[in-house]
C-alpha positions in Angstrom: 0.0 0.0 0.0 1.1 3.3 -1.1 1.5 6.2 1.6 -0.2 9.6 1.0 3.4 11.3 0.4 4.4 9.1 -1.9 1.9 10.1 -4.6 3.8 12.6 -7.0 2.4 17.1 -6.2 0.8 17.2 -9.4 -1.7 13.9 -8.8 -2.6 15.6 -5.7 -3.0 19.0 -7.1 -5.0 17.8 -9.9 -7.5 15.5 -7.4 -7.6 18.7 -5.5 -8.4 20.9 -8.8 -10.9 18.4 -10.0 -12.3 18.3 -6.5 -12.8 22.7 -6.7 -14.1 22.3 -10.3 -16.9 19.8 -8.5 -17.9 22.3 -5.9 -17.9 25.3 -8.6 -20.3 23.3 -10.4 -22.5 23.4 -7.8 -22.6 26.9 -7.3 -23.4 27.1 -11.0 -26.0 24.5 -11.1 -29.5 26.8 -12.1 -32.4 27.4 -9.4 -34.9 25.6 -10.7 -33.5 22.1 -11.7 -31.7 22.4 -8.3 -34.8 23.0 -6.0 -36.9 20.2 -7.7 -33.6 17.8 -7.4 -34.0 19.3 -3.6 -37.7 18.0 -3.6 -36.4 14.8 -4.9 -34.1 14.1 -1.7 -36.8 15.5 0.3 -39.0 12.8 -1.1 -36.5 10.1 -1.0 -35.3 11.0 2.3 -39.2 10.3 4.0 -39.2 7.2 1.7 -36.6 5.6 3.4 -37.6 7.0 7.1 -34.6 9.0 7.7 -35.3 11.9 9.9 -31.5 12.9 9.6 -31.7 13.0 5.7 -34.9 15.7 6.1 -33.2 18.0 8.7 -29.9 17.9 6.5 -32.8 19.7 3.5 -33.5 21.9 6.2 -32.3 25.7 6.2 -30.6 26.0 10.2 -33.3 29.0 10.7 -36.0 26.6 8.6 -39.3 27.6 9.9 -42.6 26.0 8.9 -46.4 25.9 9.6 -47.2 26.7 13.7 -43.6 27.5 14.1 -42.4 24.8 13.6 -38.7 25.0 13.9 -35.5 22.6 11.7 -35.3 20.4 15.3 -38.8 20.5 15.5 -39.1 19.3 11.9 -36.9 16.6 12.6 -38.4 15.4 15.6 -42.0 15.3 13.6 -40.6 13.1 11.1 -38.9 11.1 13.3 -42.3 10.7 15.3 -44.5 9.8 12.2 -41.8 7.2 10.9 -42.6 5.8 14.5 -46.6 6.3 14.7 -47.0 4.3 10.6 -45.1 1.4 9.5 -45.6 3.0 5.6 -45.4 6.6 5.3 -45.4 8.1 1.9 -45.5 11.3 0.7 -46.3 11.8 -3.0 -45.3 15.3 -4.6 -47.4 16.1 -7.6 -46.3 18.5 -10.5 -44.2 21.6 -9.0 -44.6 24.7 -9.9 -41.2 27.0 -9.5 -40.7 30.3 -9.0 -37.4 31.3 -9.2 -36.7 34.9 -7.2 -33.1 35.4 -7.6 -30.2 33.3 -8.1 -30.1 32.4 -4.5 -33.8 32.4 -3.7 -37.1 30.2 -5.5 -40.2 29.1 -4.2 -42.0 25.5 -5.2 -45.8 24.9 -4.9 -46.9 21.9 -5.2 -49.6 19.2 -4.3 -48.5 16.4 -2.3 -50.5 13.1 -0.9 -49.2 12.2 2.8 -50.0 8.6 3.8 -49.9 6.6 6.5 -50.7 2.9 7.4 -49.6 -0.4 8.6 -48.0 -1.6 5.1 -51.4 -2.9 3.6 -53.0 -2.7 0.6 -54.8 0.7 1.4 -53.0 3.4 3.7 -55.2 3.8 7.4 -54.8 7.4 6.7 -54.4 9.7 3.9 -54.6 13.7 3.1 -54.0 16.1 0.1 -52.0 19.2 1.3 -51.3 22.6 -1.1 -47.4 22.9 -0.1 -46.1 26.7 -0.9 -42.2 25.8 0.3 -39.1 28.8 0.1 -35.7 27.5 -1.1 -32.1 29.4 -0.5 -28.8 28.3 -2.1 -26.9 28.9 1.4 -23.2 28.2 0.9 -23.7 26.4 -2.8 -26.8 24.1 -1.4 -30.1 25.0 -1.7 -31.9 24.3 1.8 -35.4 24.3 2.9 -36.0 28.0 4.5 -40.0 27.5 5.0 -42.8 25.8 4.2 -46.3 26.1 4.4 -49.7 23.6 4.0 -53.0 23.8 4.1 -55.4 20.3 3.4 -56.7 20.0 0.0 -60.7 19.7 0.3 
């Protein structure tokens, strides 16, 4: 096995240049395909019950509906994954409006369920999600979100 020093300066400084070119992309990446990729992970993140994966979405000042803070957020996700076997959350078509470079907002329709992992969820509701993105230090967060149930 090879030790760290004895890899030649210009292997390292060319991982290291690759490596800035990676992170530079990401600044560069535009709003829009970068919130809905956002929404993906979101979605993905309560797929797979991780309550860490949400709050790492989450802006550190993130406030939602009630005031609802980014620990509070966490701990509500954590508590749902706990409460139903098979959560799901279903985001219908988004709708984004992109503010600035560093600022967008997504609306969207999303179906929450919950149940025991049967055929037919135990619980279901329609919500009308308005949610505000930031790019804070290349990486668009969650900053707030808001819902009101779909009649």
């Amino acid at each position: 096995m090879r030790n760290f020093h004895a890899f030649p300066h210009f292997v390292i400084a060319a991982v290291l240049a690759l490596l800035l070119m990676v992170t530079a992309a990401c600044h560069k990446q535009a709003p829009e395909p970068a919130v809905r990729a956002q929404l993906a992970a979101l979605q993905a993140a309560m797929d797979a019950r991780d309550s860490a994966a949400v709050r790492d979405l989450l802006a550190t000042d993130f406030i939602g509906e009630q005031g609802l803070d980014k620990r509070g957020a966490q701990q509500l996700a954590a508590g749902l994954f706990l409460r139903y076997r098979e959560v799901g959350a279903k985001i219908g078509p988004i709708q984004v409006e992109v503010r600035d470079s560093s600022n967008a907002i997504a609306r969207f329709k999303l179906l929450a369920t919950g149940g025991s992992g049967g055929l037919l969820p135990d619980s279901g509701q329609m919500f009308a999600v308005e949610t505000g993105w930031q790019c804070i230090d290349g990486q668009w967060l969650l900053r707030n979100a808001s819902w009101k149930p779909v009649m």
